[in-house]
N, C-alpha and C positions, 0 to 999 in steps of 0.2 A: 504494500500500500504506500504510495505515493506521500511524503511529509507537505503538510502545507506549505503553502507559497505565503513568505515575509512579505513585509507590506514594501518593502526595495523593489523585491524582484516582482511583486506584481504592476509597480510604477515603471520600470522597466522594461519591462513584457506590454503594456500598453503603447508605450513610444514608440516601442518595434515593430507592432504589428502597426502602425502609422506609415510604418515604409518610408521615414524619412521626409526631412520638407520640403515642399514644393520647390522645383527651382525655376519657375514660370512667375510669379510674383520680382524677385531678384532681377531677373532678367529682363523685363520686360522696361522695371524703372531704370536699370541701366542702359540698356536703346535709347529710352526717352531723354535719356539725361545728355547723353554722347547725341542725338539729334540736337537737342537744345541748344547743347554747346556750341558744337559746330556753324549753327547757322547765326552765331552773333556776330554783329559787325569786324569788319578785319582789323580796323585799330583795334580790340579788343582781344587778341587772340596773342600768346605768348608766342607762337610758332604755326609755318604753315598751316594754313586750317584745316584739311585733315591728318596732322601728324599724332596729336595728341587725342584725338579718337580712332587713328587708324590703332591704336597701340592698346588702347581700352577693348576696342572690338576683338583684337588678337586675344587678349586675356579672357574676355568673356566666353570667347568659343576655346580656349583650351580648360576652361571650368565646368561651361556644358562637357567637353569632351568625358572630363570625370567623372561629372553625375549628370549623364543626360536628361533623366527626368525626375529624379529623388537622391537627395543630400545624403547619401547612407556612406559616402566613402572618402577619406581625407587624408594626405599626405602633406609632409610638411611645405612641399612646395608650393602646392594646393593651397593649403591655405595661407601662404606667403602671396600669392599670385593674387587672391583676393584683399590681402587689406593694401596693398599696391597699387591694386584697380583702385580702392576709396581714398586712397589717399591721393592718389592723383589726379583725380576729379576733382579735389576739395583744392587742391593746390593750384591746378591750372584755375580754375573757377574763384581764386581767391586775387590769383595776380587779374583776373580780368574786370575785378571789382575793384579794386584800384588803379587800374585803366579807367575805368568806368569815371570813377572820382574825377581826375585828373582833367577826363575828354565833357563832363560837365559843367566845370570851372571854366572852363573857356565857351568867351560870347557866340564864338561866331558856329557852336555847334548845332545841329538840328534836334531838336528837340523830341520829336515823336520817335525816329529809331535808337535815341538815347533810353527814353522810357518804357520801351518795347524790351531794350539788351537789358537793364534793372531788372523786370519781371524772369528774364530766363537765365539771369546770374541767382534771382532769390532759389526759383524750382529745382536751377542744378543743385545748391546747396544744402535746401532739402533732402534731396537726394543722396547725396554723396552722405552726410553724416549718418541721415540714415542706415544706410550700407555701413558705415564702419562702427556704427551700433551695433549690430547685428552681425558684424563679425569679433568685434571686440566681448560683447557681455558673457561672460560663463563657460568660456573657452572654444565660442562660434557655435554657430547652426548645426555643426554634426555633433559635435559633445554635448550638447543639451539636449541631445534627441537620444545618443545609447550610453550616456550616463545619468548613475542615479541623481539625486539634490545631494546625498553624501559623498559622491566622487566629483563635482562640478567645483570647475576653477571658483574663488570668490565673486561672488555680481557685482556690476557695477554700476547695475538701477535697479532700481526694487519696485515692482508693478504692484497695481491692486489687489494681483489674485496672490500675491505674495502673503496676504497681511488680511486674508479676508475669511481666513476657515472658522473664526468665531460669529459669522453673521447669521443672518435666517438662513433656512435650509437651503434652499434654491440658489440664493448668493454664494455660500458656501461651500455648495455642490461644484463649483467648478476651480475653488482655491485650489494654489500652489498643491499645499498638502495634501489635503484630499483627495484630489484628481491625478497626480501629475503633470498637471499645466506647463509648459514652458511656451516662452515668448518665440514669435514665430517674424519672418520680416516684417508683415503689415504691423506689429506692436512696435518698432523699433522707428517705423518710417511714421505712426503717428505723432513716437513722440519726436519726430526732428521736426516736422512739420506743427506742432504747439509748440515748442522752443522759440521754432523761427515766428511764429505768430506771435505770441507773449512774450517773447525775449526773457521767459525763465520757464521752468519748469511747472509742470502741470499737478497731473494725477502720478506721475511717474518720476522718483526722487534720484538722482546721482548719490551713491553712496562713493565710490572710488575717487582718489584727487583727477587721473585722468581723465574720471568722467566728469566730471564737474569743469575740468579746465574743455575738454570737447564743446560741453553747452554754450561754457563763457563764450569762447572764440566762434559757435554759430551763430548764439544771439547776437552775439556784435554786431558782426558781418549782417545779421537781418537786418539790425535797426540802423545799418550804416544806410542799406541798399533802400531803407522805407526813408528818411531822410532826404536823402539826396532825390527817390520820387516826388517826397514832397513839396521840398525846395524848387526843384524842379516845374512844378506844378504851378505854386503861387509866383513862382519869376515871370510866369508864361501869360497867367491873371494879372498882373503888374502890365506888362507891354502890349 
């Protein structure tokens, strides 16, 4: 007769018949991001304008190549190849918001494809931290899938479902504890997107200095880019 199953191994036994997460989500904001990029003004671009997505797209199709359709498989280079891809979106998309600054400040620029590159500097940003949330928290997307909460690197955001097993049933029913919940990309990419909105945090707290330095420097960069929208805005009501 079979010994019961610990409450590990049944959190664990859940995650894996999961099959791993989705790598359609991931992928799909990374196209969006690397379009966006791409098609903002050439003053705005650090290098030929498709060198620095020709090289994101390379990385993305050698990540599909690993998990074509479920995150179940990770090697170190693997997942070096992915926080490389985010950080290089965040980087390029950071020098082109400082561009951005620079090509506002001056009179003689056009104003509506100024305000148009603002909006697709904010969405890349979004983006990009997104991704390196959700490769950064818990030791990435495949260790929070086939390990247990006692083998998972330290978090370095702590979610609702973290902190919620003492509520009504129904609420409770899908905490951290209870269920085995883990954060999946769309949790990672809402909260870059209320970061960049509210310029702090939400429902979702940075516990790690990294993470807390990640939000600092995205909300910045938001409330640079709404700024300079707005500025922008009232100069244009002005004249």
């Amino acid at each position: 007769m079979a010994s019961p199953k610990s409450a590990a191994e049944k959190e664990l036994e859940a995650r894996r018949n999961a099959n791993g997460e989705n790598r359609l989500p991931p992928a799909a904001a990374i196209i969006t991001a690397v379009l966006t990029y791409a098609l903002l003004p050439a003053s705005l671009l650090v290098a030929p304008r498709f060198v620095i997505p020709g090289i994101e797209v390379a990385l993305l199709v050698a990540l599909i190549a690993t998990n074509p359709r479920r995150m179940t498989r990770e090697t170190r280079w693997s997942r070096a190849a992915s926080i490389t891809l985010a950080c290089l979106m965040i980087l390029a998309n950071m020098v082109a918001l400082g561009m951005l600054v620079h090509s506002m400040t001056e009179k003689s620029s056009s104003g509506e494809p100024l305000l148009l590159a603002a909006m697709q500097v904010w969405v890349t940003n979004v983006i990009g931290f997104g991704l390196l949330f959700w490769e950064l928290d818990r030791g990435g997307p495949v260790a929070r899938r086939v390990k247990t909460h006692h083998e998972m690197a330290a978090a370095d955001w702590r979610f609702s479902q973290d902190e919620n097993h003492d509520a009504v049933e129904e609420v409770a029913a899908t905490a951290s504890r209870n269920s085995g919940w883990i954060p999946t990309f769309v949790d990672y990419l809402y909260v870059s997107l209320t970061n960049s909105s509210a310029f702090s945090p939400t429902d979702t707290m940075p516990l790690s200095s990294r993470a807390k330095v990640l939000m600092g420097a995205e909300a910045t960069a938001a409330l640079l880019t709404s700024l300079l929208v707005i500025a922008r805005a009232v100069g244009s009501l002005e004249g």
